[in-house]
C-alpha positions, 0 to 999 in steps of 0.5 A: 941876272937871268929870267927863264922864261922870257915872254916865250908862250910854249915854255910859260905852258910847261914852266910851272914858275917863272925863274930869275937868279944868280950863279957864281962859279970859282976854284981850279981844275981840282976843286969847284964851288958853285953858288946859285941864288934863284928865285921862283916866281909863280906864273898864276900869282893869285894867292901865291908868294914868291919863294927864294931858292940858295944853295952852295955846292963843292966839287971835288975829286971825290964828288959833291958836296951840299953845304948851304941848301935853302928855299925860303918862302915867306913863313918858312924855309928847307934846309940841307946838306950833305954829299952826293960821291961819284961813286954814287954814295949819297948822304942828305940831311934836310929839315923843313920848317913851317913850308906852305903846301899850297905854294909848294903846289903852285910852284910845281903846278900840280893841280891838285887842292891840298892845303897845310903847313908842313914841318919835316926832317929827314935823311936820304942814305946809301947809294943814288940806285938803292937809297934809304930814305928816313922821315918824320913829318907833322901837317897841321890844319891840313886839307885835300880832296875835301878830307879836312884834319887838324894835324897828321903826324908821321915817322916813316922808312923807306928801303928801296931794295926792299921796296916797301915803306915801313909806318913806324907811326902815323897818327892823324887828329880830326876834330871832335877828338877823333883820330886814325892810326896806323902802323905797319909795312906797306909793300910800293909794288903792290900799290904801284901795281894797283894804281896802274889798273885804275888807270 
């Protein structure tokens, strides 16, 4: 069993989680199948709970195979699997159930305040360099930048050779019955482009 880091000042700065798990390697020189128990162990724990990461990969001649993906937090937990070619062919499916987002922030020390429980499927397609990426996703009793809301449902397309998002749906229920709606194409070049001048 390893702990990463260990009591090293510089790498705890950098390290959002301190990091205690298991690997299992076997197979021959054709076929190799890797199993990884982790679990991630936030460095500000006020507030935060432990999560567990598990996952079973095979390799073979043809290129990666996820067949057992988990991180488990205490309410919820995502799931994947799929293949991932030499040839940079890429399929995964996932599924997040009841996934805390304030734990998710505090694993990745983003220092931002947003709070919520998220529930999402989606599906990574195509190729590593040009990928497809397909979601629908719900955040119930959601919070960030003082923006407050009962629940956010959304389904959403990615092309990257098109580089834009298409909003298939996005519906966001405020108190009061209030609501906001969207739909359409959002063009990630031009968005990227005006963050940039912001900055």
């Amino acid at each position: 069993e390893y702990f990463y880091p260990v009591d090293n000042d510089n790498l705890k700065m950098i390290l959002p989680s301190n990091i205690t798990g298991k690997a299992r390697l076997e197979g021959d020189r054709h076929n190799q199948q890797m199993a990884l128990s982790v679990r991630f162990i936030p460095q500000h724990q006020e507030g935060s709970s432990l999560s567990r990461l598990e996952s079973v990969i095979n390799r073979s001649n043809r290129g990666f195979t996820i067949s057992d993906f988990r991180f488990m937090q205490p309410e919820g937990q995502l799931k994947a699997e799929g293949t991932i070619g030499f040839d940079q062919s890429l399929e995964i499916a996932f599924q997040a159930e009841e996934l805390d987002i304030n734990t998710l922030m505090s694993l990745a020390q983003i220092d931002e305040v947003m709070r919520g429980i998220i529930n999402v499927e989606g599906l990574f397609k195509g190729t590593i360099n040009q990928p497809e990426v397909f979601i629908t996703a719900q955040i119930k009793e959601g919070y960030l930048r003082e923006f407050q809301f009962k629940d956010l449902q959304s389904d959403l397309y990615w092309d990257s050779k098109v580089n834009e998002i298409e909003i298939r749906e996005f519906v966001v229920a405020l108190e009061q019955d209030y609501q906001i709606q969207a739909k359409g194409n959002l063009p990630i070049d031009s968005f990227t482009q005006k963050k940039q001048e912001e900055t």
